[in-house]
KELO-854528 format. One record per residue: residue in one letter; x, y, z of N, C-alpha, C in turn. Coordinates in nm, 2 decimals, always signed. Each point is the difference from the previous one (the first is absolute). Example, Ala and Ser with C-alpha at 12.3 -4.5 7.8 and 13.67 -1.06 7.14 Angstrom:
+------+--------+---------+--------+---------+----------+--------+--------+---------+--------+
| type | n_east | n_north |   n_up | ca_east | ca_north |  ca_up | c_east | c_north |   c_up |
+------+--------+---------+--------+---------+----------+--------+--------+---------+--------+
|    A |  +1.32 |   -0.57 |  +0.78 |   -0.09 |    +0.12 |  +0.00 |  +0.09 |   +0.12 |  +0.00 |
|    S |  -0.04 |   +0.11 |  -0.07 |   +0.09 |    +0.11 |  +0.00 |  -0.08 |   +0.11 |  +0.08 |
+------+--------+---------+--------+---------+----------+--------+--------+---------+--------+
//
This chain:
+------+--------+---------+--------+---------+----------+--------+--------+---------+--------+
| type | n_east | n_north |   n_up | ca_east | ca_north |  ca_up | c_east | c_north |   c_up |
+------+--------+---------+--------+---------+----------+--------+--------+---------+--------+
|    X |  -1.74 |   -0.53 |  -1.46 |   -0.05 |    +0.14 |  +0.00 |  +0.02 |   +0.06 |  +0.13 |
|    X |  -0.01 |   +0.11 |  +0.00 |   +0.03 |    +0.08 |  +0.13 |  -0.06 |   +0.13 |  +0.02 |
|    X |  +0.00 |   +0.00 |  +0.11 |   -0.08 |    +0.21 |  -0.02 |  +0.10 |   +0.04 |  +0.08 |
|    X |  +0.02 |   +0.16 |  -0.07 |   +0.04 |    +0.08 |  +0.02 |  +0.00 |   +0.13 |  +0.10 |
|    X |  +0.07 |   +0.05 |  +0.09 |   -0.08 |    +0.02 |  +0.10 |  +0.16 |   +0.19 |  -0.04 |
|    X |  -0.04 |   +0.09 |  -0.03 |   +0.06 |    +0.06 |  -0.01 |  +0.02 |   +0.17 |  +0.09 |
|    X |  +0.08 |   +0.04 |  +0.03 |   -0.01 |    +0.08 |  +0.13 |  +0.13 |   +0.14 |  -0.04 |
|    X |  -0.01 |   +0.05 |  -0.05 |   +0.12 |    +0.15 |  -0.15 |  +0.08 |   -0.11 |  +0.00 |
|    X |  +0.07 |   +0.04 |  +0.10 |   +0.20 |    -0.05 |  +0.02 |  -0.04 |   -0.17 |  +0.01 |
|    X |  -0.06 |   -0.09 |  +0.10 |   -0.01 |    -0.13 |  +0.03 |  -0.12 |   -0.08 |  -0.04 |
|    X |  +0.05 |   -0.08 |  -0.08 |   -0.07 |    -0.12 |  -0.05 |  +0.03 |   -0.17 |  +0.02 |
|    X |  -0.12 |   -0.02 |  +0.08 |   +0.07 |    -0.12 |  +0.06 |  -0.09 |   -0.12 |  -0.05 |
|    X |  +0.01 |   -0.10 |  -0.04 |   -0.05 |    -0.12 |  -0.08 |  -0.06 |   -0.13 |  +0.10 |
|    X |  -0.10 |   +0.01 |  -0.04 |   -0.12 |    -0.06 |  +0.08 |  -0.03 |   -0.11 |  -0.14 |
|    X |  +0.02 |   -0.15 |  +0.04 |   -0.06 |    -0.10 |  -0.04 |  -0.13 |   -0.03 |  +0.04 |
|    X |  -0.06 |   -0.09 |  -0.12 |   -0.12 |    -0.10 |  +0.06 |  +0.07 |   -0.15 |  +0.01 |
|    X |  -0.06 |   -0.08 |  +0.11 |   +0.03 |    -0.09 |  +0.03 |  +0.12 |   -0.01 |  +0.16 |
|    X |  +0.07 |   -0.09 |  +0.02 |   +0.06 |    -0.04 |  +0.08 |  +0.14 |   +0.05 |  -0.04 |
|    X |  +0.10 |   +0.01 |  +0.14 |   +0.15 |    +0.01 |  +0.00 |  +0.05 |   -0.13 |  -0.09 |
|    X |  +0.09 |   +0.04 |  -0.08 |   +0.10 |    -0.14 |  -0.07 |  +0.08 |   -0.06 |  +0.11 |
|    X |  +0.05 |   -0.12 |  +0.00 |   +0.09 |    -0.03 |  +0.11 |  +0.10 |   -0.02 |  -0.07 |
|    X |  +0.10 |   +0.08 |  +0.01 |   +0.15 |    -0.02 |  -0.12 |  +0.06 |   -0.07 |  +0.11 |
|    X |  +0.12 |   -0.05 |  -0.08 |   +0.12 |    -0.08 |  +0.11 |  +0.07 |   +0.13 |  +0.07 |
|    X |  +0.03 |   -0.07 |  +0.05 |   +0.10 |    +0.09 |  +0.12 |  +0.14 |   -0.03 |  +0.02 |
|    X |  +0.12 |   +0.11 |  +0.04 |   +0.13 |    -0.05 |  -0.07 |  +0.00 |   -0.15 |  +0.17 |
|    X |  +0.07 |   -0.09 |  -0.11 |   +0.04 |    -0.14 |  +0.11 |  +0.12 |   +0.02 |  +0.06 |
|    X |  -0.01 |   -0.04 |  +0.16 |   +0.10 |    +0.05 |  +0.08 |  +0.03 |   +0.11 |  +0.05 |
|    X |  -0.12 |   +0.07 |  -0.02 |   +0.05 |    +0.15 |  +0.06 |  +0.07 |   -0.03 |  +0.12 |
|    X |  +0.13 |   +0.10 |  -0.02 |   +0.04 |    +0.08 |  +0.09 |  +0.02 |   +0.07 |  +0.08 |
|    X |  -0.09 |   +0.06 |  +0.10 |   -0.08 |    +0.15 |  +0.04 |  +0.17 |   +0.08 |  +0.05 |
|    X |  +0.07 |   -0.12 |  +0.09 |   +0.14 |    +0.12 |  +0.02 |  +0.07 |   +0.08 |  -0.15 |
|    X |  +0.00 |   -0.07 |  -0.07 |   +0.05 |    +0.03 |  -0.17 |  -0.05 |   +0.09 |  -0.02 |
|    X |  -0.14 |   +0.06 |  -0.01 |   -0.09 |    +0.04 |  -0.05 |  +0.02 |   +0.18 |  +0.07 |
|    X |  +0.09 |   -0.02 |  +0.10 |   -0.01 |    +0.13 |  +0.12 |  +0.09 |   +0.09 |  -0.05 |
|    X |  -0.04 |   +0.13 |  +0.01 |   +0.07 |    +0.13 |  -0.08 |  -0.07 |   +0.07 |  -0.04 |
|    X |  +0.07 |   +0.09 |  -0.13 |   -0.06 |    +0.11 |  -0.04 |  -0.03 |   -0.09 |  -0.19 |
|    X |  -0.16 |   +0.06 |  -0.07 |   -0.01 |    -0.01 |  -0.05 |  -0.07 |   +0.11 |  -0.10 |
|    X |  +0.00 |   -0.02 |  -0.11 |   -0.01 |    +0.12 |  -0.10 |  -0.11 |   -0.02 |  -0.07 |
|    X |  -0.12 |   +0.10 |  -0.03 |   -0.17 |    -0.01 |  -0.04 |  +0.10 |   +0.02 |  -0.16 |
|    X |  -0.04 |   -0.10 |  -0.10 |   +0.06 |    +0.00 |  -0.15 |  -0.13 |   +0.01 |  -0.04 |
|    X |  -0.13 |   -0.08 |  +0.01 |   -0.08 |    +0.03 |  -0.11 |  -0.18 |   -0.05 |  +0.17 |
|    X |  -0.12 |   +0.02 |  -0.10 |   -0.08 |    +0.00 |  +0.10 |  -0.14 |   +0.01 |  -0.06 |
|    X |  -0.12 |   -0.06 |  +0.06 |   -0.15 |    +0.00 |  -0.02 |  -0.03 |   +0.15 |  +0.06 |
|    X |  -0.03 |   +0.11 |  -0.05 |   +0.01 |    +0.09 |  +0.09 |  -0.12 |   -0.02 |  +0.08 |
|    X |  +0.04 |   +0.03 |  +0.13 |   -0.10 |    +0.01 |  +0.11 |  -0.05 |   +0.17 |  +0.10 |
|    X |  -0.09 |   -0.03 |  +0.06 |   -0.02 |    +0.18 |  +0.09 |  +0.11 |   +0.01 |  +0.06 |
|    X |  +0.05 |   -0.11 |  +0.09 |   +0.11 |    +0.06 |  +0.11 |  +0.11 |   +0.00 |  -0.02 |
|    X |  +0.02 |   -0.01 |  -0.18 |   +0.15 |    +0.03 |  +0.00 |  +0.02 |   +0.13 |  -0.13 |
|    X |  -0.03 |   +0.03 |  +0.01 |   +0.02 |    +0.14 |  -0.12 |  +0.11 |   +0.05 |  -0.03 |
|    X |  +0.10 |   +0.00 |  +0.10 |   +0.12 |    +0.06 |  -0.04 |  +0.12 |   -0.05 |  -0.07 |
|    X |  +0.10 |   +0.08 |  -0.04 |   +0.12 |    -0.11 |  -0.03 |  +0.10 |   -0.04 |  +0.08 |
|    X |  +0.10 |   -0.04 |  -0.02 |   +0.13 |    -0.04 |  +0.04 |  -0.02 |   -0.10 |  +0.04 |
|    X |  -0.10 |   -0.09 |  +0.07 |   -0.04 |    -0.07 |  +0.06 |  +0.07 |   -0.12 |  +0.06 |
|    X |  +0.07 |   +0.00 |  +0.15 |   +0.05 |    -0.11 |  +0.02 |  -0.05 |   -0.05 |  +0.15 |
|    X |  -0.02 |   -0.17 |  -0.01 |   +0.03 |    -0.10 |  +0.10 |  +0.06 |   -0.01 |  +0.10 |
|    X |  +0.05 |   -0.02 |  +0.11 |   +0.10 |    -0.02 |  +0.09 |  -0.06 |   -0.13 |  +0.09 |
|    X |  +0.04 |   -0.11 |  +0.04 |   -0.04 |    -0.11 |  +0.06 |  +0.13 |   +0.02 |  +0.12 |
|    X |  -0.11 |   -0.04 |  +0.08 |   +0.11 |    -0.07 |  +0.15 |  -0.05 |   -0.08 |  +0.07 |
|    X |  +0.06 |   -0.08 |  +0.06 |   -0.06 |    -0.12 |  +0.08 |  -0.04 |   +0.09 |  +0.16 |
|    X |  -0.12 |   -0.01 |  -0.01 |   -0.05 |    +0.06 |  +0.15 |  +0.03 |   -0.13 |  +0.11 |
|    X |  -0.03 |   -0.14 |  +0.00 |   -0.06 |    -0.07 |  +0.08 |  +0.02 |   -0.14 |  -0.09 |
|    X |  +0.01 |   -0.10 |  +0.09 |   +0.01 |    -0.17 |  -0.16 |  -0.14 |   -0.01 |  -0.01 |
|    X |  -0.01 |   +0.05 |  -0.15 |   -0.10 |    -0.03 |  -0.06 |  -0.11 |   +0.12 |  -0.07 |
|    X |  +0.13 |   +0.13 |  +0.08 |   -0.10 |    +0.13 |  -0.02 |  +0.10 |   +0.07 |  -0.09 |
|    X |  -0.03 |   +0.09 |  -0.11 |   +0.05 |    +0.05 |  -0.10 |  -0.04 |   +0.16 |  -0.02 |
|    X |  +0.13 |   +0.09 |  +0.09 |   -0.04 |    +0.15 |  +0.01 |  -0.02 |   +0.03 |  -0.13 |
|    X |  -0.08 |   +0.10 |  -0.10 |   -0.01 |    +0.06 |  -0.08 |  -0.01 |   +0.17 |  +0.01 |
|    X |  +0.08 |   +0.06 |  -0.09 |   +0.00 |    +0.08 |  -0.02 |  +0.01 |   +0.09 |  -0.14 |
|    X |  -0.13 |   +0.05 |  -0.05 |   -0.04 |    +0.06 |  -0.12 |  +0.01 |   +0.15 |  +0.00 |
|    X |  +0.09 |   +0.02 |  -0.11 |   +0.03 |    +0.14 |  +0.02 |  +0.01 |   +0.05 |  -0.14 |
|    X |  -0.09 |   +0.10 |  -0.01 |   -0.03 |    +0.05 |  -0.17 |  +0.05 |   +0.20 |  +0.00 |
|    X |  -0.03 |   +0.03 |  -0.11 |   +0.08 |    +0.11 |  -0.02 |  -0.16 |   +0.09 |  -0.07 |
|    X |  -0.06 |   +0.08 |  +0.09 |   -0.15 |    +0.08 |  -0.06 |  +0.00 |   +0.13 |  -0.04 |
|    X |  +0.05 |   +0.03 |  -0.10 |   -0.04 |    +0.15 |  +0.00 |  +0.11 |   +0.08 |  +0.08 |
|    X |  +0.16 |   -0.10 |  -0.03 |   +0.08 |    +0.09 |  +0.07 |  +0.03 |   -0.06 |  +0.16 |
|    X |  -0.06 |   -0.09 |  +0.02 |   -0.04 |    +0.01 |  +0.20 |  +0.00 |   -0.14 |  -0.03 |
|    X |  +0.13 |   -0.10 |  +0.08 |   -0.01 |    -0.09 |  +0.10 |  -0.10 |   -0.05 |  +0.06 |
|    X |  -0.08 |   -0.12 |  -0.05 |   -0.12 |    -0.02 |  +0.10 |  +0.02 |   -0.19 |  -0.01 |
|    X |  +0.02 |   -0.02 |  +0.16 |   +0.01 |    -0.16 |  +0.01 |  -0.11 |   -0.08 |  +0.08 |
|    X |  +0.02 |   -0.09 |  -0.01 |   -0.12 |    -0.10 |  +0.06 |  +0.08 |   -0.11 |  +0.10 |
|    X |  -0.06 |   -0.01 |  +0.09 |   +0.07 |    -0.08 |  +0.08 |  -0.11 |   -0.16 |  +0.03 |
|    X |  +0.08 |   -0.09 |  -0.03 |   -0.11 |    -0.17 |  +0.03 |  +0.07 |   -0.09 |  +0.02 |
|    X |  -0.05 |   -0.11 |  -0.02 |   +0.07 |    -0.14 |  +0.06 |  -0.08 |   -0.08 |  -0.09 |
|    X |  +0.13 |   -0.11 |  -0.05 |   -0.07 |    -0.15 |  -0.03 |  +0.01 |   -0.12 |  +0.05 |
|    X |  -0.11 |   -0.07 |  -0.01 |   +0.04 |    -0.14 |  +0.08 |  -0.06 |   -0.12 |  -0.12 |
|    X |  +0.09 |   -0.08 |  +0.00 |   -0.04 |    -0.13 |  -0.05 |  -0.12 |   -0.08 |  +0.08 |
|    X |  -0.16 |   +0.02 |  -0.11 |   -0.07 |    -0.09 |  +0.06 |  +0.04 |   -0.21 |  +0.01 |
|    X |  +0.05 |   -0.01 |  -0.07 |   -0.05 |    -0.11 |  +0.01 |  +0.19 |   -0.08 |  -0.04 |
|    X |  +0.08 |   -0.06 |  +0.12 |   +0.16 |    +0.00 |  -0.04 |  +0.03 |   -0.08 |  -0.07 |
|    X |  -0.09 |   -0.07 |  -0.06 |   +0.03 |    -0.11 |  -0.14 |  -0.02 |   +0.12 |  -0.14 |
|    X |  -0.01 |   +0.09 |  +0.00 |   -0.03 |    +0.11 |  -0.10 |  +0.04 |   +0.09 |  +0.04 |
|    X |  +0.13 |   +0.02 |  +0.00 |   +0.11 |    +0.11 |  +0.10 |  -0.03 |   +0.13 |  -0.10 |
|    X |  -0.01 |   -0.01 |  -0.17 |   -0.04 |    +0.08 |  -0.06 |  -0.11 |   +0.08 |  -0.04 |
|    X |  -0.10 |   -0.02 |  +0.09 |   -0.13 |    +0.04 |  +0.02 |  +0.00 |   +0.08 |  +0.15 |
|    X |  +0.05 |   +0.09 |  -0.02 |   +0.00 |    +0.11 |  +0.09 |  -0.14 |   +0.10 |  +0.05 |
|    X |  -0.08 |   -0.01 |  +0.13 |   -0.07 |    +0.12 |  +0.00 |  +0.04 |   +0.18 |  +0.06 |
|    X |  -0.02 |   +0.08 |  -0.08 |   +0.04 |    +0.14 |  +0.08 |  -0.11 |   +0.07 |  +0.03 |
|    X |  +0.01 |   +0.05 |  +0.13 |   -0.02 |    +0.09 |  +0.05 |  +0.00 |   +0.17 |  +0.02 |
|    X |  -0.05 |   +0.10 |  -0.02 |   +0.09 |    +0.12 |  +0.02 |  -0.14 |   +0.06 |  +0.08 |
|    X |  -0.07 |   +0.00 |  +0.06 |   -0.06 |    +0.11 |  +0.11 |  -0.11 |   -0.17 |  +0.05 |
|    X |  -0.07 |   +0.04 |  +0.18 |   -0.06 |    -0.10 |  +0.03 |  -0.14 |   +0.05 |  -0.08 |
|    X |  -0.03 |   +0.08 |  -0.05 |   -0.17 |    +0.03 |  -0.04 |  -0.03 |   -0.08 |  -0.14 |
|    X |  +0.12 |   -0.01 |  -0.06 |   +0.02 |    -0.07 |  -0.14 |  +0.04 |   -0.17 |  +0.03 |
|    X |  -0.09 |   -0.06 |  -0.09 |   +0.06 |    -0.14 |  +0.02 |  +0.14 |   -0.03 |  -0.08 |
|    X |  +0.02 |   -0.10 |  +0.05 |   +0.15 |    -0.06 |  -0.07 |  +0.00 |   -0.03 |  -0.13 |
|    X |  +0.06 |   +0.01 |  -0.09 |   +0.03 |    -0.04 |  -0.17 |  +0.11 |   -0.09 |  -0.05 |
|    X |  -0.08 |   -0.05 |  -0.09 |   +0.14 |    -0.09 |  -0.02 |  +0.08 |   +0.03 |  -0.12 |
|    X |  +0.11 |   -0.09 |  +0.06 |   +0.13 |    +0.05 |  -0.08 |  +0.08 |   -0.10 |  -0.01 |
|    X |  -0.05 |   -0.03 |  -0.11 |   +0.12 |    -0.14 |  -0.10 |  +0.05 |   +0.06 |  -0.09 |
|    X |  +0.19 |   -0.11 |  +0.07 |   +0.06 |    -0.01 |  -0.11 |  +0.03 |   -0.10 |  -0.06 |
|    X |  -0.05 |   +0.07 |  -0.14 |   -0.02 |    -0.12 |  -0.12 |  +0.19 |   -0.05 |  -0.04 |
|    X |  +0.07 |   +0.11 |  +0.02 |   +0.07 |    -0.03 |  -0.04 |  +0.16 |   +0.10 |  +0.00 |
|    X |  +0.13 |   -0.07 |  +0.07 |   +0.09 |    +0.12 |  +0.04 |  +0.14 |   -0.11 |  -0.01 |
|    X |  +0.10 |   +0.09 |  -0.04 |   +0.15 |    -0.07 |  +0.05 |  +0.05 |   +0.05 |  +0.06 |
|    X |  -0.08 |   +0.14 |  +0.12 |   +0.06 |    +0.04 |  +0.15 |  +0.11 |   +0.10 |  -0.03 |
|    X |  +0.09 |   +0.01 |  -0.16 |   +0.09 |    +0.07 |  +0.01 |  +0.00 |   +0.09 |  -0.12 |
|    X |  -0.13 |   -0.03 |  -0.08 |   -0.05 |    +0.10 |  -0.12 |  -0.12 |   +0.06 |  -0.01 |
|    X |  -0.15 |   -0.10 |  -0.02 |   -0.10 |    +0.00 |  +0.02 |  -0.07 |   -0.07 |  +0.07 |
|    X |  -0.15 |   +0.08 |  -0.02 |   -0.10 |    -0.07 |  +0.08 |  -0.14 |   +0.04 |  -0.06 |
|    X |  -0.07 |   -0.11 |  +0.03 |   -0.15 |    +0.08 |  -0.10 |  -0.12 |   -0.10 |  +0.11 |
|    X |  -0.03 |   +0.13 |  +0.05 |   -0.09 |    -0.06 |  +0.12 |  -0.15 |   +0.06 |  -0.06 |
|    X |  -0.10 |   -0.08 |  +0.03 |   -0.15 |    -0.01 |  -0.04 |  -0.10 |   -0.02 |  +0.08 |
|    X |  -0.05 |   +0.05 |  +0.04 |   -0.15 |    +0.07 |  +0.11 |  -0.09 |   -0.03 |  -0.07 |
|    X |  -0.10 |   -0.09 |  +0.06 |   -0.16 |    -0.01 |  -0.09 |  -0.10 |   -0.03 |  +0.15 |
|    X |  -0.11 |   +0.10 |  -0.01 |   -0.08 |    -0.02 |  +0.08 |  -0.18 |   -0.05 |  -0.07 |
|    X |  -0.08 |   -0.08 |  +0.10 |   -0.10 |    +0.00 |  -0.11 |  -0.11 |   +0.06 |  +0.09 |
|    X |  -0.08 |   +0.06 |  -0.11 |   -0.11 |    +0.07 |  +0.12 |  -0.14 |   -0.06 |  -0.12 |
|    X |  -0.04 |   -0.09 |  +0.13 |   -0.16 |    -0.01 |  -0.13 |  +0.08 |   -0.08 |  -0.13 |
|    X |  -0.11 |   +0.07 |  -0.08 |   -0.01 |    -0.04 |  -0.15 |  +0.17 |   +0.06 |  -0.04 |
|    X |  +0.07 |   +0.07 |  +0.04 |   +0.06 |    +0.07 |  -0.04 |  +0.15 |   -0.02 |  +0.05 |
|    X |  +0.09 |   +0.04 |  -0.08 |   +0.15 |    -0.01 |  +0.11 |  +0.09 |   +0.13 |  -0.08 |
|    X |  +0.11 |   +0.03 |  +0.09 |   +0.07 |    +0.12 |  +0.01 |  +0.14 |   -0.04 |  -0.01 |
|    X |  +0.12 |   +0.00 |  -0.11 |   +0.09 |    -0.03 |  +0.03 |  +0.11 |   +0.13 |  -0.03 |
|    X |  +0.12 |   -0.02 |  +0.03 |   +0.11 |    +0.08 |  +0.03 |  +0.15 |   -0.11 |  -0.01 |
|    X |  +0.06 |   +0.07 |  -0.05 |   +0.14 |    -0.04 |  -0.06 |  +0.11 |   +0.07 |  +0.03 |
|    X |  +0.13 |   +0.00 |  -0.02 |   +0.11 |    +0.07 |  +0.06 |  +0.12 |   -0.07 |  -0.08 |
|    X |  +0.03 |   +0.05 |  -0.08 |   +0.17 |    -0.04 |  -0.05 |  +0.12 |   +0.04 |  +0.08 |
|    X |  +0.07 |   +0.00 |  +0.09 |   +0.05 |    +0.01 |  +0.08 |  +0.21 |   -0.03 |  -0.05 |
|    X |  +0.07 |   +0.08 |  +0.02 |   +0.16 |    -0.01 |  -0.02 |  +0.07 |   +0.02 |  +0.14 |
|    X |  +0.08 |   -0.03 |  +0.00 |   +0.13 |    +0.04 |  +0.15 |  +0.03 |   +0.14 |  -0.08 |
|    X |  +0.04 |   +0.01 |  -0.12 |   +0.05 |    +0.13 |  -0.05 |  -0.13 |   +0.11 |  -0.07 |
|    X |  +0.04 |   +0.12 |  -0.04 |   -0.13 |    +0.08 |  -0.01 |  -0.02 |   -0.05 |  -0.18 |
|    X |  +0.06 |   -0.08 |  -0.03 |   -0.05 |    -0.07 |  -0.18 |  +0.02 |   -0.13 |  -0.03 |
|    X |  -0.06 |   -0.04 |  -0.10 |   -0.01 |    -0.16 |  -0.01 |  +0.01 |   -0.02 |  -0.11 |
|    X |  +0.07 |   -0.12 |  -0.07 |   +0.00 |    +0.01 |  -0.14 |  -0.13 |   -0.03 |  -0.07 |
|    X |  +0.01 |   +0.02 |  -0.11 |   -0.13 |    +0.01 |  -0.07 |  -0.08 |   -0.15 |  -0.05 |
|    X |  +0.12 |   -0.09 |  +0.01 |   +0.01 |    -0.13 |  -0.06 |  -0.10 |   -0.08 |  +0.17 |
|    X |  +0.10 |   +0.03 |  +0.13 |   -0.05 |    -0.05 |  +0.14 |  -0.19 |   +0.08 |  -0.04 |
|    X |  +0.03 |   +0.13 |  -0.03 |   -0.15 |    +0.03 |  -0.02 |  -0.14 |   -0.08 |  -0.06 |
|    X |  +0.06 |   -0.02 |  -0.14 |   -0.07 |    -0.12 |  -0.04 |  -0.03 |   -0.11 |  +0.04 |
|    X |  +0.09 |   -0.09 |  +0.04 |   -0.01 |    -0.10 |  +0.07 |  -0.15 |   -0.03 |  +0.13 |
|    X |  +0.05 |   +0.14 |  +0.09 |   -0.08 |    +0.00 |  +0.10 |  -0.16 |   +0.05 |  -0.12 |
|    X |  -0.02 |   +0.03 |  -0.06 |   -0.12 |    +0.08 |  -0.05 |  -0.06 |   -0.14 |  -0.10 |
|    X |  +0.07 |   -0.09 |  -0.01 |   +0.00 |    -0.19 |  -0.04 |  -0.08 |   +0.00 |  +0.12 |
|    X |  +0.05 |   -0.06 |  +0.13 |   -0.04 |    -0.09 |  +0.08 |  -0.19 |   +0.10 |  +0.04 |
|    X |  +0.02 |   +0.12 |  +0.01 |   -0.14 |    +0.10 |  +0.06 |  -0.08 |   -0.06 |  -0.15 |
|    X |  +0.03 |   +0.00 |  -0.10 |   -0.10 |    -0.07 |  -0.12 |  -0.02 |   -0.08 |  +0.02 |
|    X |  +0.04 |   -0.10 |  +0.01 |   +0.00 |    -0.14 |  +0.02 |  -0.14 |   -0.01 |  +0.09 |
|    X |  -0.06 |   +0.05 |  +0.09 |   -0.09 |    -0.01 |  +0.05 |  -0.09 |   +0.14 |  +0.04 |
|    X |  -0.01 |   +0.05 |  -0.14 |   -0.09 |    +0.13 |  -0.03 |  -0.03 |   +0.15 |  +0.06 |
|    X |  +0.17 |   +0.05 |  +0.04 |   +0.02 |    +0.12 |  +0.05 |  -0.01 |   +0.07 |  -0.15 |
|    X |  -0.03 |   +0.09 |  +0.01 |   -0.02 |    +0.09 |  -0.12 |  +0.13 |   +0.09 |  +0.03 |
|    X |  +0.12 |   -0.06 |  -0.04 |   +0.15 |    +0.11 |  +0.00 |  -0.03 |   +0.13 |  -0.11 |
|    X |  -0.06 |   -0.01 |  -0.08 |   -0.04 |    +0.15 |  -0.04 |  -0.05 |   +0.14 |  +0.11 |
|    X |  -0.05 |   -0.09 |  +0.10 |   -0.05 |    +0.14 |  +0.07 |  +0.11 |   +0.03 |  +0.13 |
|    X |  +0.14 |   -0.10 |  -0.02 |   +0.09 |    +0.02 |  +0.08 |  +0.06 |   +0.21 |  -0.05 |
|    X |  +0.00 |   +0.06 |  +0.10 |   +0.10 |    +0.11 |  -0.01 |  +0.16 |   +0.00 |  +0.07 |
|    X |  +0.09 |   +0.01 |  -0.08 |   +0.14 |    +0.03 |  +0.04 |  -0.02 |   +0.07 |  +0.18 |
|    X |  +0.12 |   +0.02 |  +0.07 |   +0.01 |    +0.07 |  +0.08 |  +0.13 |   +0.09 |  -0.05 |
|    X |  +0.01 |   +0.16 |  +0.00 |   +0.12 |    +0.05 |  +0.01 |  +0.07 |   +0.00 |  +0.14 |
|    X |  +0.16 |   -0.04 |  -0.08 |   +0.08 |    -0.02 |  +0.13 |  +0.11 |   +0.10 |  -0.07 |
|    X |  -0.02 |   +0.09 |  -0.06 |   +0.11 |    +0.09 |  -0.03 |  +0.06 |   +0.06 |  +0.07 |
|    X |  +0.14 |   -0.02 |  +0.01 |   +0.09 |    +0.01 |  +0.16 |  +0.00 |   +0.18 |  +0.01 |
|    X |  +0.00 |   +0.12 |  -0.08 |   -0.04 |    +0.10 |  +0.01 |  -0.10 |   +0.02 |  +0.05 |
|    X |  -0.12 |   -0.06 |  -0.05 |   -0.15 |    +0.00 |  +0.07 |  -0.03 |   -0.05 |  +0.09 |
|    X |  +0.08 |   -0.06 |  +0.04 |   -0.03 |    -0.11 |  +0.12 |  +0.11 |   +0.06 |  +0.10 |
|    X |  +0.09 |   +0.12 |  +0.02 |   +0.12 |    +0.01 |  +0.09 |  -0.07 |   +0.04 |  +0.14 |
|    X |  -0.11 |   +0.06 |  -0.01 |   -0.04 |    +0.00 |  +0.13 |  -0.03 |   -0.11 |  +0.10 |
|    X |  -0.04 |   -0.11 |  -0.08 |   +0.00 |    -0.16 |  +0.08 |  +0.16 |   +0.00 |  +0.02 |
|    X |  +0.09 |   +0.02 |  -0.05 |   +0.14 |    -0.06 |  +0.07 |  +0.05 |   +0.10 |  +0.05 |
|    X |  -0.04 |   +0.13 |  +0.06 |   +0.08 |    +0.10 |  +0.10 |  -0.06 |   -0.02 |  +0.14 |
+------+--------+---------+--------+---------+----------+--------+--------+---------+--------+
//
């Protein structure tokens, strides 16, 4: 069971109980992993509202992982600027990020990527009685086949993400031409 915490446009999914610990992809790669990446589908969350939505990774530092989030609002370019670092280097795919010092760090696992198609990274925090999670279907290109879709929307069941409350992201290269000028 879950409650429902609902806000017009943003609805974000609050469990009872504890974070799941899903597997994490084996042998991450973090140089692999570096580039541009494409928002395909998503838990919607407050800080991301817009479309087009893409990733950009760079190696700041060994062991530090530039991020850059950049979404499409109402017309208007608006990006985020953070960093991730692997807590713990036997779990290279258990990444924490950062994006302002007033906010604490979040995590960011990847459950699962081949570096040159997808990636489906998974955020769970627990507060109390309670936990907060967040998802991200993620492409190199702005679409994904429908079949890779499935697949990934397997492994998020497999340990009780509710992929129904996943929303698409548009990456319609018309809609989205202001991200590539």
């Amino acid at each position: 069971s879950f409650l429902k915490i609902k806000n017009l446009k943003i609805a974000q999914v609050v469990n009872f109980g504890k974070c799941p610990k899903p597997d994490v992809q084996a042998n991450f790669d973090a140089s692999r992993y570096l580039g541009k990446w494409y928002g395909i589908q998503k838990i919607p969350t407050t800080f991301q509202k817009g479309q087009c939505s893409t990733a950009t990774y760079s190696l700041k530092s060994p062991g530090v992982i530039g991020v850059l989030n950049s979404q499409l609002d109402d017309g208007t370019i608006s990006s985020t600027v953070g960093s991730a670092k692997v807590k713990n280097p036997a779990e290279p795919a258990k990444l924490e990020v950062s994006f302002s010092v007033s906010s604490p760090p979040g995590p960011y696992w990847v459950l699962s990527t081949d570096y040159e198609g997808h990636s489906l990274v998974y955020s769970c925090t627990d507060f109390g009685e309670f936990y907060k999670e967040m998802t991200w279907i993620l492409s190199r290109e702005p679409t994904l086949s429908e079949q890779t879709i499935e697949e990934l929307h397997g492994i998020l069941s497999s340990f009780g993400v509710s992929v129904d409350k996943m929303v698409p992201t548009n990456q319609d290269p018309d809609y989205c031409s202001p991200m590539y000028e």
